[in-house]
C-alpha positions in Angstrom: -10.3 -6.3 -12.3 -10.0 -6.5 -16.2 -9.3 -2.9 -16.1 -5.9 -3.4 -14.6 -5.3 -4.9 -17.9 -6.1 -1.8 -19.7 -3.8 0.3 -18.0 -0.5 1.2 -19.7 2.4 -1.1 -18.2 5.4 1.2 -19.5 8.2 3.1 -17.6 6.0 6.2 -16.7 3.6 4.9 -15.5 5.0 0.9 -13.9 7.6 -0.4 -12.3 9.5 -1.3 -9.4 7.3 0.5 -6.8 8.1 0.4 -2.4 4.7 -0.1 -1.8 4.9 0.3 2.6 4.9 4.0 2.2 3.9 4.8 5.8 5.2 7.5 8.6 7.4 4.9 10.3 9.2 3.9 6.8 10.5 7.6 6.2 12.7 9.6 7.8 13.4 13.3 7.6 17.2 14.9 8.3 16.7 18.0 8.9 20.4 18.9 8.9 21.0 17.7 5.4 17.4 18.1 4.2 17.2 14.9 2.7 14.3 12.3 3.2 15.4 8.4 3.9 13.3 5.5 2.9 13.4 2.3 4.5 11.6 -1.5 4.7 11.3 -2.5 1.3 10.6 -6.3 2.0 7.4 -5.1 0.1 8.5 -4.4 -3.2 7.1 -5.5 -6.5 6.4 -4.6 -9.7 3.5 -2.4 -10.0 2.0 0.6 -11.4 3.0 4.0 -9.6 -0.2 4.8 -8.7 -0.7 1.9 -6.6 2.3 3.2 -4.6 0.6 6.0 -4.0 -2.4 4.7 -3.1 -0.7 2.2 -1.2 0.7 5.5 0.9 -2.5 7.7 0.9 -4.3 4.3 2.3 -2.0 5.6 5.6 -2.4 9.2 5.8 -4.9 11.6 6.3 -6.2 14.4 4.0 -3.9 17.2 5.0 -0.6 14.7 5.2 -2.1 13.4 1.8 -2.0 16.4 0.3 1.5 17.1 1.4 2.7 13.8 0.0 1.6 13.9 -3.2 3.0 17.3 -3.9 6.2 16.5 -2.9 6.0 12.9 -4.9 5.2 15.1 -7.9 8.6 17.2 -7.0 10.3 13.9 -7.4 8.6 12.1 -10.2 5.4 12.7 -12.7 2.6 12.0 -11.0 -0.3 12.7 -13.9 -3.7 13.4 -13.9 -4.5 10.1 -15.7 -2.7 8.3 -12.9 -4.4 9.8 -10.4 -7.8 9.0 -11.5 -7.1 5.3 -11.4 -6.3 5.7 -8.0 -9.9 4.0 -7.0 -9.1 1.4 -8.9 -5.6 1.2 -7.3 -7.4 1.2 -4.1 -9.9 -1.7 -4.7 -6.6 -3.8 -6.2 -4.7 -3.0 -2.6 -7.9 -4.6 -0.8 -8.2 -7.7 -2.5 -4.4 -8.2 -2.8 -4.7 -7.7 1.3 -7.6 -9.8 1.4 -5.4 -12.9 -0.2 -2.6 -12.3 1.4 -4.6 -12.2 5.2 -6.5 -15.0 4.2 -3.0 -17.3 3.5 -1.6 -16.3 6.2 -4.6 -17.0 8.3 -4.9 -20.6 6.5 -2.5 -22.6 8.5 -2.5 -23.0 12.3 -0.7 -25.1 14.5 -1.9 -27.6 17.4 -1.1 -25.6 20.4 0.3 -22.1 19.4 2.2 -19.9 21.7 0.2 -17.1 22.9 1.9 -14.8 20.7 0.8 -16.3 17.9 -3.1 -16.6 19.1 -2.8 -12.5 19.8 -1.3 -12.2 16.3 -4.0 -14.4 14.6 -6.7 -12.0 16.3 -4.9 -9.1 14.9 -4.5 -10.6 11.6 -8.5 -11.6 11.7 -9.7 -8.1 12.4 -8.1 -6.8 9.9 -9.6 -9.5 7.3 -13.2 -8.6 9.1 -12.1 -4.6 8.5 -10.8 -5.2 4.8 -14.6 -7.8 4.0 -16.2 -4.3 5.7 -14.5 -2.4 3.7 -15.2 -4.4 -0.1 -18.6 -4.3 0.8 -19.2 0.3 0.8 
């Protein structure tokens, strides 16, 4: 991931980025024609692209496409960021990865059964993200 450290790291192209772009986080009015954004308990500092990766990671091609036209309404959105958006991609995993794999680290004695369902969840997604680092 040294390439991370090539990328430019200026106010185009970085910054404070949502980065849970998904269906249940936005909200269209219709009667006002505005869009909402909400749950941004996972912000950081970041390049834009990863944003948008972050986002495309959730939709499929045709929602994609809508998204990043209307993104580029809003905000540049250039051709030299989109072609890191591999990269971008590969960074999300392993930043998933680390974060599963901390959360998955502690346990307690005799967890409520709650928890054990939520430690399953939290496991298959580990197993889906180790499938998906090796394609």
């Amino acid at each position: 991931f040294n390439a991370l450290h090539t990328l430019p790291a200026d106010r185009s192209c970085y910054g404070l980025i949502h980065y849970d772009f998904e269906p249940d986080n936005v909200f269209w009015d219709a009667s006002s024609h505005r869009i909402s954004v909400i749950d941004f308990d996972d912000c950081l500092y970041g390049w834009y692209a990863m944003d948008v990766a972050q986002a495309l990671n959730e939709l499929d091609d045709a929602w994609a496409a809508t998204f990043l036209e209307g993104y580029r309404s809003a905000f540049p959105f250039t051709a030299e960021q989109e072609a890191t958006l591999p990269l971008m991609r590969h960074y999300i995993m392993l930043r998933s990865y680390a974060r599963l794999k901390h959360c998955l680290s502690e346990g307690l004695p005799n967890p409520p059964e709650w928890m054990v369902n939520l430690r399953a969840m939290l496991e298959g997604k580990l197993n889906l993200l180790i499938c998906k680092g090796g394609d």
